[in-house]
N, C-alpha and C positions, 0 to 999 in steps of 0.2 A: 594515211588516207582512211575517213572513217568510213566505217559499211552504210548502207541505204537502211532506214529504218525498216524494223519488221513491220508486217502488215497488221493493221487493225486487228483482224479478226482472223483466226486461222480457215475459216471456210476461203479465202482469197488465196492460201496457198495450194496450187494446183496437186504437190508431191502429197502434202498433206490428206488431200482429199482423194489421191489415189491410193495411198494408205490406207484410210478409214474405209475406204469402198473395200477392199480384197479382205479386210478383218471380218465387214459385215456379212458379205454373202461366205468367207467362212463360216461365221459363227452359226448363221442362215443353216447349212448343210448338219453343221455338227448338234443343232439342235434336237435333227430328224435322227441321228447316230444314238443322242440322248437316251432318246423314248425306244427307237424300233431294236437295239441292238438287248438290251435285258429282255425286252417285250421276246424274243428271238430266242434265247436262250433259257427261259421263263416257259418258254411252249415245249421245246426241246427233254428239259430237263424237270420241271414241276417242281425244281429244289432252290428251296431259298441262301444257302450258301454258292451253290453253283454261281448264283444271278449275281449276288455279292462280290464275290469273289471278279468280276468283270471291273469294278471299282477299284479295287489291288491291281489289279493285271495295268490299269490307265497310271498309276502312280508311282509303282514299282522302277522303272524305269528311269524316270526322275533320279532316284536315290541311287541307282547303281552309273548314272553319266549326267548327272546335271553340273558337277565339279568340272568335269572333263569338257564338257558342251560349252559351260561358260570358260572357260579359257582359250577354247578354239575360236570362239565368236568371236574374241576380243583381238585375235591375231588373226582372220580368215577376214572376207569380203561378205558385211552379215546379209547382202542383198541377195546374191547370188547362193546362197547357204539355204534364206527362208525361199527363194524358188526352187532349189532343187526338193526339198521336203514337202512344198508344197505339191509336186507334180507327185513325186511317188509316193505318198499319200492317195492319190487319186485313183493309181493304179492297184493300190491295195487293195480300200473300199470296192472298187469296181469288182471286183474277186467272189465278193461275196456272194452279188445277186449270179454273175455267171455261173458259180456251182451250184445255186440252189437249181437254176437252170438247166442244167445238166443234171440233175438228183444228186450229186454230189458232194453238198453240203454237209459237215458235221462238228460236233463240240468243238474238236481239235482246233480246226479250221479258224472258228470264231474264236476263240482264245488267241492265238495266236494275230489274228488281224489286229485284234484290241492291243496286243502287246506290243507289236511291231509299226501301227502307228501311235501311240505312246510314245514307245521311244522318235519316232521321226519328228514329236510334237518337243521334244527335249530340245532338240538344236533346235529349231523353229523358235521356240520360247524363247530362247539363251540369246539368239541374235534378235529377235524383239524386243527384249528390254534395251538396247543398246540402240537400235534402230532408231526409235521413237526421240529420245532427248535428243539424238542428232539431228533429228528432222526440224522439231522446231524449237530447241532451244530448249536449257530445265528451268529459267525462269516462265515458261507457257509447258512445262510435262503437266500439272494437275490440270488446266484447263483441256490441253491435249487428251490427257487420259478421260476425265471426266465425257467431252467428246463421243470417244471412242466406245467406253462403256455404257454410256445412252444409247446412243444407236445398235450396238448391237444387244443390247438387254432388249431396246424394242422390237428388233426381230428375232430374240430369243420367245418375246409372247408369243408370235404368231407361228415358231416352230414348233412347239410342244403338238399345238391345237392344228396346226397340219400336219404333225408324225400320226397324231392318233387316227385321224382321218386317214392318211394313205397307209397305216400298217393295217385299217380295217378291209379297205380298198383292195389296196395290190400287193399288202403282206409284208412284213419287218426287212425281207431281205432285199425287196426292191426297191424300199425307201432307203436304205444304204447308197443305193447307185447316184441318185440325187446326192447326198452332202461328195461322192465322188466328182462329182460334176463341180463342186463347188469348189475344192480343191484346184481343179484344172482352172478355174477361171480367177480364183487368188492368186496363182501363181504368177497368170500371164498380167493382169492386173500390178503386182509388183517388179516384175520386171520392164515393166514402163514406164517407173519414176525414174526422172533424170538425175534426182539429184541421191549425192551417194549416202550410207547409213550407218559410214563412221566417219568421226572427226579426227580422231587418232587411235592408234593401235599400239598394242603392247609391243615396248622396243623390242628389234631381237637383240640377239647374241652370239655372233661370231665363236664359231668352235665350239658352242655348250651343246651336247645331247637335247634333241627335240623335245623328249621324257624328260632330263632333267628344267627343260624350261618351262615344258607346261606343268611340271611340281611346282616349280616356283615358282609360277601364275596363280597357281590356285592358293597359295599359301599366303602369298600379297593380298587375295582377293580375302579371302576367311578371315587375317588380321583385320584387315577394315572395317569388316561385317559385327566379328569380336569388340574392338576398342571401340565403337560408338556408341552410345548412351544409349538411344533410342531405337535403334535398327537392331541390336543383339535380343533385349524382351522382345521385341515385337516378333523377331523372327522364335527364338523359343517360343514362349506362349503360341507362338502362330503352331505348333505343331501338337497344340490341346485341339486349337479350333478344329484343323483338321482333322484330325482324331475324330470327331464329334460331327463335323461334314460329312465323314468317307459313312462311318455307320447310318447319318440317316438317308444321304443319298444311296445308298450302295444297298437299299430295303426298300427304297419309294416303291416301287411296282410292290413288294412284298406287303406294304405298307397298305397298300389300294385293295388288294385281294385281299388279303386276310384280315386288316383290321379295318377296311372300309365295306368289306364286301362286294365290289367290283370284279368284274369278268378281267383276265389280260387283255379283252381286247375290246374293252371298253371306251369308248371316243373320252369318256372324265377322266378318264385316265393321263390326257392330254393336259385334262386341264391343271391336275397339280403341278406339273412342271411347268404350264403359264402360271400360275398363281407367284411361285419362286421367281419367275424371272421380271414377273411386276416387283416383285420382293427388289432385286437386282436393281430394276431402271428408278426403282421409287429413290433407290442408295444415294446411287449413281449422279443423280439430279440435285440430291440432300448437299453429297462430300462437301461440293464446292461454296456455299453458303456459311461452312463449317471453318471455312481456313482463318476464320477470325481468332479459333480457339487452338490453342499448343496440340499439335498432333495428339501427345501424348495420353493429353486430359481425351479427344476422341478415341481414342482405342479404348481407354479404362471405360468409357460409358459404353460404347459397343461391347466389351466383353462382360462389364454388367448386366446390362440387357437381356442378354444372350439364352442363358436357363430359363429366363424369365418366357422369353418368345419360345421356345423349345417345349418348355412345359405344355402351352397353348396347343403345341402341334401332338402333343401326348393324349391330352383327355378332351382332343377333337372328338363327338361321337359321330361324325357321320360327314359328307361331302362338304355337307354346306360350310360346317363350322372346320373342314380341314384347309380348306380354301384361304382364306385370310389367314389362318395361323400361318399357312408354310410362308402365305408375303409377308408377315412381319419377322417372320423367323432368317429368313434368306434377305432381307432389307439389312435384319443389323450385321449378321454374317456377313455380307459386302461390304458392310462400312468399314472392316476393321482390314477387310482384304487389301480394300483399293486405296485406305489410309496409310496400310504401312508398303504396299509396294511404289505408292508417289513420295512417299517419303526416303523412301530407298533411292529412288532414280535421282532425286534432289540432289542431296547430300555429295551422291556418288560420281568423282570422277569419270569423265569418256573412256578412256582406259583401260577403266576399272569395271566400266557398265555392267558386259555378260556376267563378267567373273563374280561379281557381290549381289546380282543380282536370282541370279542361277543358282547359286547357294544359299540365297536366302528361299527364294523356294524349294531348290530341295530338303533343307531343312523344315521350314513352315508347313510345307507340303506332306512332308515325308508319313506324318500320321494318319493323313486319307486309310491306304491300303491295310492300316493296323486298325482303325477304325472297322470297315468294311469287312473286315477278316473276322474280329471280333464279332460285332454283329449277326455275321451270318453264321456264326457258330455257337449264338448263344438263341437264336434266334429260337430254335426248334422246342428246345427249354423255355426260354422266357415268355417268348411270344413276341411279335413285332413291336407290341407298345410298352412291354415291360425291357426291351433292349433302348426304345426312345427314352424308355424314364432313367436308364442306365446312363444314359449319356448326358440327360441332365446334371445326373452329380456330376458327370467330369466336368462339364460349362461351368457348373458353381465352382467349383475344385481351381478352373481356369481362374474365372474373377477373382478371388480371394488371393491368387499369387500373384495377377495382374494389381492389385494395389498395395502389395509389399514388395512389388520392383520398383524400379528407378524411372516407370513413364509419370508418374506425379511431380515428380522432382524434376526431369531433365527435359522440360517443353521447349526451350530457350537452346537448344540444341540442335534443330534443324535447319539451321544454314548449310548452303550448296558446299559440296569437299574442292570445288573447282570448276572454273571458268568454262561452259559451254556455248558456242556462238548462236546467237538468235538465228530464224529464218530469216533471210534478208529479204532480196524481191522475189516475188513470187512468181511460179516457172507458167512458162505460156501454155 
């Protein structure tokens, strides 16, 4: 018996679209987290390392349970997984304004939140990459993803430019309570899609230690990630970009004050992080236009690119001209994000989803917090724009080893690793 065709368009499937809604008003909340939480610890401490160092603390986590997160997704129930992280998440964030409420409040405190939802965002992640190609199929993941990351890049613009407005208003800590709000309403939001967010799961194994199965989950998963042509550069190389991410986001505020001249609690303040995330929805919109061309050859032009838009953001002298550089800087940066994680999803078995995909971030990822660590310890010495010009070398550094790997060569490589069922009809 064959299944019911999928639907035209994926806005007709109902799970889909309750999907895409709990991603957005997350991203919604996490925008205001963006801005208000350095802006917080920036007033606290007046040190540019400290504020840095909040960028490691989001990353770190990743690298010490992303292996472990993708293996558990791939054997656990990923729905019920992203709602439970999603709720105590919420319960976290909320923490923060209550002790400022109480005077309460201190470095510790904040550290520690950024770490501990960090890590809650590691399982969260690990069972959303798997989530998603269940939902609607990996021949609709790029259109899915592309979806997803429009919309919420478009309410990332209007996050920034309401963080700075309410951390002027009612202060960094309060605007925290909001993205907590947001959490609670992703949660319940995912929990009322009917339909489920695995297609299959890692067989078990009668009598083998739990420990020695999730080794050998992760070891299945890393082979895969390793023997593919196109998903091993992309995931190395991906841990330059980050590198080069984690330093200049993990200074933006430092970036605003010191080399733009800006107050911390300046409303422009806001606006560089819109300016990045038009950077984002401009990507976003681009990707799908682009699947004409072999992944490959896309990432080599994105990671050319890359110094080139970075430099721009270097000998900005002032708002106006910092404005455009960070959206074309943050434009090609997503292409090469959203190129190689839809190319991941493709490729990769149901199965296999969390496990190859949780490792390829926490690889790719992994250079965020060495980045940002870096940075804010060179920062004091070099100055804010002489650590951005630092990082340009590493981006050329990136390009030049990105076209003596194998993404020239192995375009013709991205076919699906295995059969995933379309969205059939769509839920009432």
């Amino acid at each position: 018996m064959t299944s019911p065709p999928a639907p035209p368009s994926l806005w007709w499937d109902a799970s889909f679209r309750r999907f895409w809604f709990a991603r957005v008003v997350s991203t919604f909340g996490s925008t205001l987290t963006i801005v208000a939480l350095p802006v917080l610890v920036f007033r606290l401490t007046g040190s540019p390392l400290q504020t840095a160092l909040l960028t490691a603390l989001g990353v770190v986590p990743y690298l010490l349970f992303g292996l472990l997160a993708g293996a558990v997704a791939d054997r656990t129930d990923r729905k019920r997984l992203m709602v439970i992280c999603d709720l105590l998440n919420a319960a976290l964030l909320a923490s923060v304004p209550v002790a400022a409420g109480l005077g309460l409040l201190t470095l510790p405190h904040l550290y520690v939140v950024a770490a501990l939802s960090a890590t809650l965002f590691v399982w969260f992640d690990a069972a959303s990459f798997g989530a998603l190609p269940a939902l609607v199929g990996r021949e609709r993941i790029t259109e899915a993803n592309s979806l997803t990351w429009s919309a919420e890049t478009v309410v990332a613009v209007a996050g920034p430019a309401v963080a700075g407005v309410l951390v002027a208003m009612i202060g960094p800590a309060s605007a925290l309570g909001v993205d907590s709000l947001s959490y609670l309403v992703s949660g319940v939001a995912l929990a009322l899609i009917p339909r489920a967010f695995n297609v299959a799961r890692a067989p078990d194994s009668p009598g083998t230690p739990v420990a020695r199965r999730l080794l050998a989950d992760i070891r299945e998963g890393l082979r895969f990630l390793w023997a593919h042509p196109l998903v091993r550069p992309l995931t190395l190389l991906g841990f330059t970009l980050s590198f080069v991410g984690g330093g200049v986001t993990g200074l933006l505020v430092v970036y605003a004050v010191r080399g733009l001249g800006l107050e911390a609690t300046d409303v422009r303040l806001g606006w560089l992080y819109t300016a990045m995330a038009l950077g984002s929805l401009a990507a976003s919109l681009l990707l799908p236009r682009l699947k004409r061309f072999a992944p490959g050859w896309v990432s080599l032009a994105g990671f050319t690119l890359h110094p080139l838009a970075l430099l721009g953001v270097v000998l900005a002298p002032g708002v106006v001209w910092a404005l455009p550089a960070l959206f074309v800087w943050n434009a090609v940066y997503t292409i090469v994000v959203i190129n190689g994680i839809s190319l991941r999803q493709r490729v990769t078995p149901d199965g296999l989803q969390s496990r190859v995909n949780a490792a390829g971030r926490m690889l790719a990822w992994g250079g965020s917090p060495f980045g940002a660590l870096a940075g804010g310890l060179l920062a004091e010495d070099w100055g804010v724009r002489g650590v951005y010009l630092g990082a340009v070398g590493v981006a050329s550094v990136a390009a030049l080893l990105a076209w003596a790997s194998p993404l020239r060569r192995s375009g013709a490589q991205a076919e699906p690793g295995g059969e995933i069922p379309a969205a059939t009809v769509p839920d009432p």
